[in-house]
Steps between C-alpha positions, in 0.01 A plus 500: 500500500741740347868420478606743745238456726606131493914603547407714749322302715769184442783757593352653783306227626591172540763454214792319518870677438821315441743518773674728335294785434366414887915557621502811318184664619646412870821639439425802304317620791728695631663603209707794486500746198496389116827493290361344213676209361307460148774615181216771303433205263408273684277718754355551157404162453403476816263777496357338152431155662335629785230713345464156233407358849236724648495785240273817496110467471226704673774436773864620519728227417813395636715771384335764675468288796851527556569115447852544333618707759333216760687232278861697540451527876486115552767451248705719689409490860244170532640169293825319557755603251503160288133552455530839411747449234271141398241798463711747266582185341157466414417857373855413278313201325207711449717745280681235351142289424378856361746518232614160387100426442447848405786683400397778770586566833166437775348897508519523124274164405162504463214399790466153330833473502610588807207314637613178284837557683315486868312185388790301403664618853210426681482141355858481583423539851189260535761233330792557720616276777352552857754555751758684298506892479167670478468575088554870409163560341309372851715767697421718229110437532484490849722834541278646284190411698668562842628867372188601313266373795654601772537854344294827550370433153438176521348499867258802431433536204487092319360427853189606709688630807305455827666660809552300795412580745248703411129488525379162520280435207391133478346506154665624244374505170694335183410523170616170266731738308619690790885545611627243790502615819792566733442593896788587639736812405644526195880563513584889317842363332559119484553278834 
């Protein structure tokens, strides 16, 4: 099974989210218009670690999904303000990881390096203490996922799209390499 087939189908699914991303999805659904509330650098960074995440293949990745501008809107609009500054804090030690191990800010390292970066955050997170704050790097990831997958990218065109209702087809061929399939309608901007 291909990595995104396997994200895909965990996101949309079945997989868990932390109650935090879960709050913001909820609240962000009725969200008024975007303000932005990202500095230029670190919307940069952002924008870097997301496409790290799910990045451009035969696929769009999560840049031209739309996922930063996804990300902003529950910053702004969907998470309680401690954890949206806890999340800014985050994208802060990302910059400041960046150059004291490189000597470069995020966007300007490397892929190995800005993928040794994600590692060391996302053993950070398996190691911290349950019950605390949901880790930056598991909002991250599951942001990510959410934005990208609930997308018109993402739900069309990563996703065999089968419109219900519609015709009732009870057999419907998969390959072994084939996309994962989503019935339902897929959403034209994010939730």
């Amino acid at each position: 099974m291909k990595r995104r087939t396997f994200l895909a189908a965990s996101a949309l699914f079945g997989g868990m989210m932390s109650a935090t991303v879960q709050q913001a999805l909820v609240a962000v659904a009725n969200a008024g218009e975007l303000k932005g509330v990202l500095n230029s650098q670190r919307r940069r960074c952002l924008e870097a670690l997301v496409e790290r995440i799910i990045p451009a293949t035969d696929t769009p990745g999560a840049m031209e999904a739309g996922v930063p501008d996804f990300i902003e809107l529950i910053l702004e609009k969907g998470l309680l303000a401690e954890d949206a500054k806890r999340f800014i804090a985050g994208i802060d030690e990302v910059g400041d990881l960046s150059r004291s191990n490189y000597g470069s800010d995020y966007i300007e390292l490397s892929a190995a390096h800005q993928d040794a970066i994600l590692t060391g955050l996302e053993q950070k997170a398996a190691n911290s203490q349950r019950g605390g704050a949901t880790p930056f790097f598991q909002v991250l990831k599951e942001l990510t996922l959410v934005g990208y997958y609930t997308s018109e990218v993402g739900a069309t065109q990563e996703i065999r799209y089968l419109p219900v209702p519609g015709s009732y087809d009870g057999c419907v061929e998969w390959k072994e390499d084939d996309r994962v399939f989503f019935f339902g309608s897929p959403l034209d901007k994010f939730i």
